[in-house]
C-alpha positions in Angstrom: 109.7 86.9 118.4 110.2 83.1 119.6 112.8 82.7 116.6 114.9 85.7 118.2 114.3 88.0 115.1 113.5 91.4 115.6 109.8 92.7 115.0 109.7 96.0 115.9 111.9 98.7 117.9 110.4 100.4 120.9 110.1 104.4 120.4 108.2 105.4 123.8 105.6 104.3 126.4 102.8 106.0 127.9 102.8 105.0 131.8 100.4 106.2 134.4 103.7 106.2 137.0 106.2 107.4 135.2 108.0 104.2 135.1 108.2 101.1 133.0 104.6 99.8 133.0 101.5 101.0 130.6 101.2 100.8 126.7 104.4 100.6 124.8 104.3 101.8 121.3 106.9 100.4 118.5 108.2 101.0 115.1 108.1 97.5 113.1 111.2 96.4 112.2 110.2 96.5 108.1 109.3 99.8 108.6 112.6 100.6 110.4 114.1 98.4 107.5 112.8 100.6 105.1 113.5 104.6 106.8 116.8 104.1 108.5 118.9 104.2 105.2 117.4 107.2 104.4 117.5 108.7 107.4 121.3 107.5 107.6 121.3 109.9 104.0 120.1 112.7 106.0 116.4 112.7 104.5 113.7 114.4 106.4 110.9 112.2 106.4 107.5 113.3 106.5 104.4 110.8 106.2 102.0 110.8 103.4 98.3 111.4 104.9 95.1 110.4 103.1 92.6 111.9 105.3 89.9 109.2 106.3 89.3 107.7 109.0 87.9 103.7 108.4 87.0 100.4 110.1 88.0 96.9 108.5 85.1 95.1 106.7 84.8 92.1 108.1 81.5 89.9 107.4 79.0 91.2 110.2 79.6 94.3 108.5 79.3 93.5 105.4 76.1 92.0 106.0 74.6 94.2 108.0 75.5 97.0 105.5 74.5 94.6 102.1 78.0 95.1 100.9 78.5 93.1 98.1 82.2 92.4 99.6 83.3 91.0 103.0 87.3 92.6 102.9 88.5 95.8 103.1 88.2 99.2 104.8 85.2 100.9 105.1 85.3 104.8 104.9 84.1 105.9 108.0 84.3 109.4 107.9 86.6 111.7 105.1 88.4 115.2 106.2 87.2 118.3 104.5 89.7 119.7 102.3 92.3 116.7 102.6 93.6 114.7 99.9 90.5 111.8 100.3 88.0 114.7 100.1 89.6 116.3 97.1 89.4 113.0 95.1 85.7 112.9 95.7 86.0 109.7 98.2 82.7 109.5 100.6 82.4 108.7 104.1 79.4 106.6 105.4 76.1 108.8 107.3 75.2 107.1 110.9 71.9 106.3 110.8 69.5 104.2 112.9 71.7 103.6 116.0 74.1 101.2 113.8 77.4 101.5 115.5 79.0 101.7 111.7 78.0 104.6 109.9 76.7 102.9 106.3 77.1 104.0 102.8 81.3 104.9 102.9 83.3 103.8 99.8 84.9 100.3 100.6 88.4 100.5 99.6 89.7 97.4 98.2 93.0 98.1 96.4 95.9 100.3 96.2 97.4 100.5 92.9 96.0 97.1 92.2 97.6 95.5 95.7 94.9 94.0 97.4 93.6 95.7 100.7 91.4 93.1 103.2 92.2 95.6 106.2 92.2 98.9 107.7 96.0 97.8 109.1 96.9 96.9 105.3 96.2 100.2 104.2 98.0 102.4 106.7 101.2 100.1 105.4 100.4 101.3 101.8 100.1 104.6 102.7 103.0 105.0 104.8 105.2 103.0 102.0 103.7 106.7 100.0 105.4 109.9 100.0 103.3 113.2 100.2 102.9 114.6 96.3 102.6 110.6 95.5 99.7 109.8 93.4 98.1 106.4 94.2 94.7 104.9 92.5 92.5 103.5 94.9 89.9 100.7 94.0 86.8 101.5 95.8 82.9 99.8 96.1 80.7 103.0 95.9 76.4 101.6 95.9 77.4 98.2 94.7 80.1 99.2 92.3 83.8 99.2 91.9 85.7 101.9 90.4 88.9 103.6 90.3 89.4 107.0 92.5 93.2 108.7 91.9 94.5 110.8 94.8 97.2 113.0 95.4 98.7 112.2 99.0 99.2 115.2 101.0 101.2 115.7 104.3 99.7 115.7 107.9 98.7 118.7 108.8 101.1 120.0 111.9 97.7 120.1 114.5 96.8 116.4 113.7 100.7 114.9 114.2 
């Protein structure tokens, strides 16, 4: 950054020319922060998975869709037999050429941290462990209540 502090450390790039140019992708550096000591340890990491796929709330969404919240991340769609579709969490139905598919649980908190976006969530997640247990606060038709799930691992044809 403009202060000289690292923010992230670059892991590839996807380049049309096979040459410096295209999308980078990075690790940020708290991630990196976090993993490297126990890398250094000689752990095999493997990234928890939850098994939705979502879209921040923001406040066109919510108001299209009635929500009676404007934060958070709106399940889009759930994986059959992964760890959100085991806990009962529902995805939304597209319905009358809305680009968001309504009705999807909101999720608004991961073991009580606050979630206002979909970017917030992933960092939960990935601060998880597959076999964790977290308890997710959701909105289901208006209300909020608490949904436990047991994190699983990606499955090999989705990494």
């Amino acid at each position: 950054n403009v202060h000289g502090e690292v923010i992230g450390i670059a892991t590839m790039i996807e380049s049309p020319i096979r040459g410096s140019v295209g999308i980078g992708f990075a690790v940020p550096s708290n991630t990196a922060r976090r993993v490297v000591p126990q890398l250094e340890a000689g752990a095999r990491l493997e990234p928890a998975w939850l098994g939705i796929s979502g879209t921040t709330v923001d406040q066109t969404i919510a108001s299209e869709q009635g929500l009676p919240v404007d934060h958070g991340v709106l399940v889009v769609s759930v994986v059959l037999g992964s760890p959100a579709d085991r806990a009962g969490l529902r995805g939304g139905t597209r319905s009358d050429n809305s680009a968001v598919p309504r009705g999807g649980d909101v999720i608004v908190a991961v073991d009580g941290t606050p979630i206002a976006t979909m970017e917030q969530l992933i960092e939960e997640i990935s601060r998880r462990s597959p076999g964790d247990t977290v308890r997710l606060t959701v909105v289901r038709d208006g209300h909020e209540q608490e949904v436990t799930v047991t994190l699983g691992s990606w499955p090999r044809e989705m990494r």
